[in-house]
N, C-alpha and C positions, 0 to 999 in steps of 0.2 A: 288594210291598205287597198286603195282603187288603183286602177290601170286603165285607161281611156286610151282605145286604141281609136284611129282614125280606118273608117271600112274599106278607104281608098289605098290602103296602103299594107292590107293581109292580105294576103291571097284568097281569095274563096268564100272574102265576104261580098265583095260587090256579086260573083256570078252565085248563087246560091245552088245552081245546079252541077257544081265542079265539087268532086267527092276529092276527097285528100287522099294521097299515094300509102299503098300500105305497105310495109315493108317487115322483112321479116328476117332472122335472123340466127344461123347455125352458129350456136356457143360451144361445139364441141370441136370447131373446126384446131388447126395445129395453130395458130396464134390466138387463140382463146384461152389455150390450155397449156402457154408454157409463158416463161418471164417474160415481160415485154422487151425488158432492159435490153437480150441480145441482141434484138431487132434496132436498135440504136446504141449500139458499141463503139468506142473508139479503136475496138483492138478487133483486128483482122479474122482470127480464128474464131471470135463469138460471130462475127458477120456472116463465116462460111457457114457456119454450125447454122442459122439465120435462116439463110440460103435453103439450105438441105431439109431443115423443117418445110419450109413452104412447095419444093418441088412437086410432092403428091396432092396439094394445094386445088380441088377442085375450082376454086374461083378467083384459081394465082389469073389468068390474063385478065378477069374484073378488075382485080386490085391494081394489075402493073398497068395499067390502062386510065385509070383514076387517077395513080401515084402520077402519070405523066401529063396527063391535063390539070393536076394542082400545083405540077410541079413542084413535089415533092422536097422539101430544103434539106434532107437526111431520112437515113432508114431504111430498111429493106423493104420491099414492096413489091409484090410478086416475083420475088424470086431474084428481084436487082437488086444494088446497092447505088442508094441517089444520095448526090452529095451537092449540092446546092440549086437544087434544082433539074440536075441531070444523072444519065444512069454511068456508073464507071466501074472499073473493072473492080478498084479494090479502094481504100479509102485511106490517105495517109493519116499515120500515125498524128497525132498533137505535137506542139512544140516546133522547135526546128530542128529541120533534121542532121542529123550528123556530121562533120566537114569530111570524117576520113571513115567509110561506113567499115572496112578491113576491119577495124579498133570494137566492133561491136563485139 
């Protein structure tokens, strides 16, 4: 299978002298190394638990800093919880919530 790119339209073919970004990347960091899933919970306690992984997070402001200029649709990300785009305190549950929350 061929691929015909146009050299107007990759970065780095028209200027030949523009070296590509190298980037590099710590796999042992604490969301490397544990479930992603709690990082995207519906339920409050995996979120805190989330949280509390990331605090000693060398590169939590990197991250929470990205999360907010992608604006982030869910997930914890540096140490927040974003929920449509923004950071909040805690994330409601699914569903609707309860008429008479006492009955819980």
């Amino acid at each position: 299978m061929s691929v015909i790119l146009n050299p107007l339209l990759v970065p780095g073919w028209a200027n030949e002298t523009m070296e590509a970004p190298v980037f590099t990347y710590d796999f042992s960091l604490p969301c490397h190394t544990t479930d992603p899933d709690i990082y995207f919970s519906d339920h409050q306690s995996e979120l805190e638990m989330a949280k509390a992984i990331c605090r000693p997070c060398p590169l939590k402001t990197e991250c929470l800093s990205g999360a907010i200029s992608r604006a982030e649709p869910c997930g914890v990300w540096g140490g927040e919880i974003f929920d449509r785009g923004v950071v909040v305190e805690s994330k409601r549950m699914p569903g609707r919530p309860r008429l008479n929350p006492a009955a819980a």
